[in-house]
DSSP file (Angstrom, degrees, kcal/mol; ACC not computed):
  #  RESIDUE AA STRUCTURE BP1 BP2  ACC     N-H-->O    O-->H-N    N-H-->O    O-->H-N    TCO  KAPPA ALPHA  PHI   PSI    X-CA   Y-CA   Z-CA
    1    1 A X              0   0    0      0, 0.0     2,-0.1     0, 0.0     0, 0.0   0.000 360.0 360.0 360.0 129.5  -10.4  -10.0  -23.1
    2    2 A X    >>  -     0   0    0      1,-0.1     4,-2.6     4,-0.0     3,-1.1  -0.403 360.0-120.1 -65.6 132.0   -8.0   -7.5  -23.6
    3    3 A X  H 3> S+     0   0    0      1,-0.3     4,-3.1     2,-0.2     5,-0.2   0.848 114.2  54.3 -55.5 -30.3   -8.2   -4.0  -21.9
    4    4 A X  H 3> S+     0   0    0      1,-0.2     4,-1.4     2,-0.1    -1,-0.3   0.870 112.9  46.5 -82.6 -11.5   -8.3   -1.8  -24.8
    5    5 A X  H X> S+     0   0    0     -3,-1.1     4,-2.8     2,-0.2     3,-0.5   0.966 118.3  47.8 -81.3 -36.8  -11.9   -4.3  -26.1
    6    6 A X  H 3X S+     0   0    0     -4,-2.6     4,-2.0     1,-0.3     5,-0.4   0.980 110.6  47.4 -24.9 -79.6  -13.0   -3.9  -22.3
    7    7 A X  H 3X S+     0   0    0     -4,-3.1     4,-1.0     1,-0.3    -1,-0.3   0.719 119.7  39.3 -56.2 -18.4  -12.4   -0.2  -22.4
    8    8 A X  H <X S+     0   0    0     -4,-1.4     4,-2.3    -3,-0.5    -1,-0.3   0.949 110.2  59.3 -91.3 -41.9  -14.3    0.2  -25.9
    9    9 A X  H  X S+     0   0    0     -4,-2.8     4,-0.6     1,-0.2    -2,-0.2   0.670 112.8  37.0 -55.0 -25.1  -16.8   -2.0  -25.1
   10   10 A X  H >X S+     0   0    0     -4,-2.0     4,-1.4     2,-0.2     3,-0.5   0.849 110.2  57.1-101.9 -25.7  -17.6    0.1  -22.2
   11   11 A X  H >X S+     0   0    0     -4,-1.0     4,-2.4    -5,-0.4     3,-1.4   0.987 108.8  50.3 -44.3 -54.3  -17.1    3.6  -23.8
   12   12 A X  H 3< S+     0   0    0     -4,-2.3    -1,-0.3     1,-0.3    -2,-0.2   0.848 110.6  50.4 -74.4 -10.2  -19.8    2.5  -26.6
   13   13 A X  H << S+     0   0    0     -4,-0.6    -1,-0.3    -3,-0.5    -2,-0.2   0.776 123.7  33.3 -79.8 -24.6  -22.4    1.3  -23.5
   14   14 A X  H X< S+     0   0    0     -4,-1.4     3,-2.2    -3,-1.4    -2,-0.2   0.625  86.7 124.3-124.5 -23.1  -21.7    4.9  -21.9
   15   15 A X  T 3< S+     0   0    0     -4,-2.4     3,-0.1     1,-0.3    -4,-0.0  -0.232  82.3   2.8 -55.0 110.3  -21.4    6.6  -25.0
   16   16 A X  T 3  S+     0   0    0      1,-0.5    -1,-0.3    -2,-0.2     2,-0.2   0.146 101.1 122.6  89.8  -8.7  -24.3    9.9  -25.0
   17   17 A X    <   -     0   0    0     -3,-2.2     2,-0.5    -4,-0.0    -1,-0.5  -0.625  67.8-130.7 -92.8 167.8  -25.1    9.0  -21.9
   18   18 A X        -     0   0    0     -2,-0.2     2,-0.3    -3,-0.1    -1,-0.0  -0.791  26.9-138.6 -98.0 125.1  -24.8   11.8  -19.0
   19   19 A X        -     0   0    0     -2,-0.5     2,-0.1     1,-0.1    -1,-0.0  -0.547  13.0-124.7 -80.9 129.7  -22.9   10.3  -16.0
   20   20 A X        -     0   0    0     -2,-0.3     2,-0.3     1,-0.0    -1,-0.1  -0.558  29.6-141.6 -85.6 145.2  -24.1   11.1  -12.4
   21   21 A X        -     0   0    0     -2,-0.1    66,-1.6    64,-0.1     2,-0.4  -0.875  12.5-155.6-117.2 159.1  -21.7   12.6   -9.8
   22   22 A X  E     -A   86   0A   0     -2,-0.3     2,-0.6    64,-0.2    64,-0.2  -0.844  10.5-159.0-113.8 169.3  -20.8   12.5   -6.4
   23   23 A X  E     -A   85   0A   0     62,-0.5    62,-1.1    -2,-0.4     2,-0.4  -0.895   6.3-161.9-159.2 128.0  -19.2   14.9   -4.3
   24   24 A X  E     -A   84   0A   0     -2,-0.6     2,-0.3    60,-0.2    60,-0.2  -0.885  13.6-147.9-100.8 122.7  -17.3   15.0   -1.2
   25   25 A X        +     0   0    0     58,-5.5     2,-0.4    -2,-0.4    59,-0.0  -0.433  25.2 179.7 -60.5 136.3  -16.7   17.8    1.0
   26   26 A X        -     0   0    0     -2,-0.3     2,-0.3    56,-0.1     3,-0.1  -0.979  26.6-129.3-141.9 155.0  -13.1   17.2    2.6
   27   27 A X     >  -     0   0    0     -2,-0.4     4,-2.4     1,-0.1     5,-0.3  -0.704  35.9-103.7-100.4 167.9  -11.7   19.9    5.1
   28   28 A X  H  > S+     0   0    0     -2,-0.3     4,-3.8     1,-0.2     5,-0.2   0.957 125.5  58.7 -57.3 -63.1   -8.0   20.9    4.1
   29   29 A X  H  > S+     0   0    0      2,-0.2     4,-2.1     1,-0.2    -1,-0.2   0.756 107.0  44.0 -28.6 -57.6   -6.8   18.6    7.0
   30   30 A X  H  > S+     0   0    0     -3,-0.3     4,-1.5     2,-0.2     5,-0.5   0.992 112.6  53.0 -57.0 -76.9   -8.6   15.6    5.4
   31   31 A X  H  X S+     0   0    0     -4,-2.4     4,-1.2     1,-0.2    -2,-0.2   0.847 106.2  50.9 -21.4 -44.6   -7.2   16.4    1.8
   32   32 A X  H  X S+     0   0    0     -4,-3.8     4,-2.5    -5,-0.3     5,-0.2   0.970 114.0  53.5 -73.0 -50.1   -3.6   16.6    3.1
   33   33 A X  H >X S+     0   0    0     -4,-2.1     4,-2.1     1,-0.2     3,-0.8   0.858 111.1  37.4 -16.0 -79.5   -4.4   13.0    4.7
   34   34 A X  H 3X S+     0   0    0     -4,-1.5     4,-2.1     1,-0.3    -1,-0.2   0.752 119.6  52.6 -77.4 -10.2   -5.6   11.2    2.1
   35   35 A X  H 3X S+     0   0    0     -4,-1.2     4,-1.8    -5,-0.5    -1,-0.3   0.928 114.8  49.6 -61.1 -37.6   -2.6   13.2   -0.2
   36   36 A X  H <X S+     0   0    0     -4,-2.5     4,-2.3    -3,-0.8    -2,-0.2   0.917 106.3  47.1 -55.8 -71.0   -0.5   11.9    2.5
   37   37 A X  H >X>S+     0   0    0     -4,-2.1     4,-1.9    -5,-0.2     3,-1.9   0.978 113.2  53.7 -44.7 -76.5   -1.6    8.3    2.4
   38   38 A X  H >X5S+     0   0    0     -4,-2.1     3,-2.8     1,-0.3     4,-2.0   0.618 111.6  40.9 -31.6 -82.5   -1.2    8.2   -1.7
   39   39 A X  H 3X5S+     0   0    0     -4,-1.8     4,-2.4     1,-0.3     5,-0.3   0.752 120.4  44.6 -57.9 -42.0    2.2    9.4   -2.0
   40   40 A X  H <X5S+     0   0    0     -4,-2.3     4,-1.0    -3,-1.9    -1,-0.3   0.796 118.0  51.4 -67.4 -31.4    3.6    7.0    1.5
   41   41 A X  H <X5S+     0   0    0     -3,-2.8     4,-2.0    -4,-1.9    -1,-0.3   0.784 107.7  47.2 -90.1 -19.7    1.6    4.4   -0.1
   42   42 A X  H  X<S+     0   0    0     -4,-2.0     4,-1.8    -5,-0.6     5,-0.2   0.991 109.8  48.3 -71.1 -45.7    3.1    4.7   -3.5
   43   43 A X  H  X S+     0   0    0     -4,-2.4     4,-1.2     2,-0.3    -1,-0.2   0.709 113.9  53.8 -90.2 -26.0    7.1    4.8   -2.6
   44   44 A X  H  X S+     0   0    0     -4,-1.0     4,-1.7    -5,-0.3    -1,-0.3   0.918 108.9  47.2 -72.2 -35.9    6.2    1.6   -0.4
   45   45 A X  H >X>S+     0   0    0     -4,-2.0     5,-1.7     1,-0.2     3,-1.5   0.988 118.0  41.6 -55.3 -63.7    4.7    0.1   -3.5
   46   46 A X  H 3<5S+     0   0    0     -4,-1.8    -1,-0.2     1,-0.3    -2,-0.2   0.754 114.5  48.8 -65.8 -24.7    7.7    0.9   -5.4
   47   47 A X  H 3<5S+     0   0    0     -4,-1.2    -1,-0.3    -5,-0.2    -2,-0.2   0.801 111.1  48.6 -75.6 -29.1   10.2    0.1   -2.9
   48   48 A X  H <<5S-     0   0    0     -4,-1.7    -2,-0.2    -3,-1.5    -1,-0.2   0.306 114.3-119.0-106.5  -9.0    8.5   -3.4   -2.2
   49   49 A X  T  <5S+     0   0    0     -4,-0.9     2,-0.4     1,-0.2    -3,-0.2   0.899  71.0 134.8  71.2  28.1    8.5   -4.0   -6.5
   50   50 A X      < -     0   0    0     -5,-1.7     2,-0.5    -6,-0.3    -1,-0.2  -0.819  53.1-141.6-115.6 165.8    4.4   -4.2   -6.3
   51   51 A X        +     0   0    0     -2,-0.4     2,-0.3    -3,-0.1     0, 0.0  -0.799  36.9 116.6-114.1 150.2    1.8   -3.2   -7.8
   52   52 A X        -     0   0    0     -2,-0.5     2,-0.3   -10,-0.0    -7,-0.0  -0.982  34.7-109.2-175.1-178.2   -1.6   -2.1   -6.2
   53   53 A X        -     0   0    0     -2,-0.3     2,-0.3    20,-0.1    -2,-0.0  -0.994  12.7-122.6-152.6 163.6   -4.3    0.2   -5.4
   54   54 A X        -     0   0    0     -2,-0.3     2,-0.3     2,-0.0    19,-0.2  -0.759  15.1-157.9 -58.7 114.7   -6.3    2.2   -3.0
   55   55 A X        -     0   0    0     -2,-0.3    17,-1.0    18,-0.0     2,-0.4  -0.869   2.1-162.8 -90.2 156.4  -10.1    2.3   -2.0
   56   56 A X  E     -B   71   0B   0     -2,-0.3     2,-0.3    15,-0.2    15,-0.2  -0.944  15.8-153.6-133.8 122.7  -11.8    5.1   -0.4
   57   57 A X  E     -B   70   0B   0     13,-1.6    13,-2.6    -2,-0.4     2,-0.4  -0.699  12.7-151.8 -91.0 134.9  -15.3    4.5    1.3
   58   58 A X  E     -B   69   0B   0     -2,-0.3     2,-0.6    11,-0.2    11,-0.2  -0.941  10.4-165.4-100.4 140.6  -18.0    6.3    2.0
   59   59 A X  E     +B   68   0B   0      9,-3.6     9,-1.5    -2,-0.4     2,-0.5  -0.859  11.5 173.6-114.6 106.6  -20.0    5.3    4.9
   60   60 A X  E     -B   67   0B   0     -2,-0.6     2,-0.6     7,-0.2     7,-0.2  -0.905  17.7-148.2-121.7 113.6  -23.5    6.8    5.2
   61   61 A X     >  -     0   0    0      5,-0.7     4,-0.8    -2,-0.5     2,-0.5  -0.767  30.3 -93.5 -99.5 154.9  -25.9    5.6    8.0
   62   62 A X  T  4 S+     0   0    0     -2,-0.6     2,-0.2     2,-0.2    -1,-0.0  -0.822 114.2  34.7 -66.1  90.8  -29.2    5.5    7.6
   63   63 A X  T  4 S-     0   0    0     -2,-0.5     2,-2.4     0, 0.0     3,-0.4   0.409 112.7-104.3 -40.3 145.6  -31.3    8.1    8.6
   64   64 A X  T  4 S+     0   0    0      1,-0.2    -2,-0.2    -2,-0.2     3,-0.1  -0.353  81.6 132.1 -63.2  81.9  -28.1   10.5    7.3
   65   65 A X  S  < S+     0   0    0     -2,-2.4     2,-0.3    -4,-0.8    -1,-0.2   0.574  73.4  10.7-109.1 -16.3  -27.2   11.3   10.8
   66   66 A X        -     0   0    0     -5,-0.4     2,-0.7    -3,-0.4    -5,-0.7  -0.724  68.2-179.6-163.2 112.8  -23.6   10.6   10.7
   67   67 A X  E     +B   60   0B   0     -2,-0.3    15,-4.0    15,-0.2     2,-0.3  -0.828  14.3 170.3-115.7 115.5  -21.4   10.1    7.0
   68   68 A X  E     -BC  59  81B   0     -9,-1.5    -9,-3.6    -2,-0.7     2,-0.4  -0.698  24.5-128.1-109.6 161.4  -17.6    9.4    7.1
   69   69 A X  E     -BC  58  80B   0     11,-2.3    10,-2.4    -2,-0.3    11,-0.8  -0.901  11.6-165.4-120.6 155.0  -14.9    8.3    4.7
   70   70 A X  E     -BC  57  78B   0    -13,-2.6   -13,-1.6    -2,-0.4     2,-0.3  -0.982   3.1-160.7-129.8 114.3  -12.6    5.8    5.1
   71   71 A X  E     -BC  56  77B   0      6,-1.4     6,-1.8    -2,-0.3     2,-0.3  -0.787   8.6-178.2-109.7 179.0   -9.2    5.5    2.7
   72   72 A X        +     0   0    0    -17,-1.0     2,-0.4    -2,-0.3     4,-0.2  -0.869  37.9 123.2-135.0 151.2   -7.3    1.7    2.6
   73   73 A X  S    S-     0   0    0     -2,-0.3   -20,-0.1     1,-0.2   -18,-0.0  -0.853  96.5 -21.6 172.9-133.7   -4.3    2.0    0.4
   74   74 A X  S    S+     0   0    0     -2,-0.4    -1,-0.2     1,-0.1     2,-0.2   0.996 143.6  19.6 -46.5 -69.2   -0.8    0.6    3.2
   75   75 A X  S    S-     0   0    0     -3,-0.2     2,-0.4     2,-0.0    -1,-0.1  -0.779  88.6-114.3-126.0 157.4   -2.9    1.4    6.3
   76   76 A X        -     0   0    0     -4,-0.2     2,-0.7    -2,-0.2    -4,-0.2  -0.842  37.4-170.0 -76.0  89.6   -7.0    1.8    7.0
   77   77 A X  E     -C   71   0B   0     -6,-1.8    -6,-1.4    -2,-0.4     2,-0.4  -0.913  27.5-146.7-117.4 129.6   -7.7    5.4    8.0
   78   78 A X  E     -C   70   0B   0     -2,-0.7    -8,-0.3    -8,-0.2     3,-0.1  -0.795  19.2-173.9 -68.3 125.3  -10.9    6.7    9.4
   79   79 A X  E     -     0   0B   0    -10,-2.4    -9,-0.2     1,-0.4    -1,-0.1   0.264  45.5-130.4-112.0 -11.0  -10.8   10.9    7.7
   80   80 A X  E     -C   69   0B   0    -11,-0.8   -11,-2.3   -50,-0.0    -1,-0.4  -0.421  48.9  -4.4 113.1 173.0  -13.8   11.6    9.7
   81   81 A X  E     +C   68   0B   0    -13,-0.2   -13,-0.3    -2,-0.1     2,-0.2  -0.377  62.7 173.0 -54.0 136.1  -16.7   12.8    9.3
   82   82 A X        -     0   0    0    -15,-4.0     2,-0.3    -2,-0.1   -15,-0.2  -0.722  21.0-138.6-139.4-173.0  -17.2   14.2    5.8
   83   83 A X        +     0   0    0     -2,-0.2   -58,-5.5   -17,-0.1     2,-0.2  -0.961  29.9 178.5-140.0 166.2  -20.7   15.7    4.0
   84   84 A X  E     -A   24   0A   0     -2,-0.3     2,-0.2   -60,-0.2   -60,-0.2  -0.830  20.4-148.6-146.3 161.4  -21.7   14.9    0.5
   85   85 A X  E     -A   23   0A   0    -62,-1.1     2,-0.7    -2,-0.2   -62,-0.5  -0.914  15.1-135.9-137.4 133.5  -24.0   15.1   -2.6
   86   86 A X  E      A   22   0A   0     -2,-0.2   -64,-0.2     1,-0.2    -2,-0.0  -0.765 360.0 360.0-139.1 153.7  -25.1   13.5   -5.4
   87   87 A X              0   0    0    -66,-1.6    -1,-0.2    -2,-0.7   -65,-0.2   0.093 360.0 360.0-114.3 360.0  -25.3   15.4   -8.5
């Protein structure tokens, strides 16, 4: 299947409906991180003639006593504790 029948196929399944958000606080300190990571992880991708991507986890225990994020991209960094809603 071809991306662009993917990508219509899922536009007309999503089409009128309203999409739920989430939302992460990040302190400036965290923000420059994960800015950090992206750009160090791209110029190694380019440098090394690959292609890739990043994930970024949220980790929520259960009762919400302690929720952190997590990016992956070149290296696995813990960003800390982080607080959240979803919308």
């Amino acid at each position: 299947m071809s991306l662009f029948v993917a990508l219509s196929s899922y536009l007309s399944l999503t089409k009128g409906k309203e999409m739920r958000k989430l939302e992460i606080t990040l302190t400036e300190e965290q923000y420059q991180h994960i800015q950090e990571e992206i750009k160090y992880g791209g110029r190694t991708m380019l440098a090394e003639e690959t292609m890739g991507g990043y994930e970024i986890t949220l980790h929520v225990g259960v009762p919400n006593i302690y929720t952190y994020l997590e990016i992956n991209y070149i290296n696995k960094i813990d960003l800390g504790e982080v607080e959240f809603k979803l919308k």
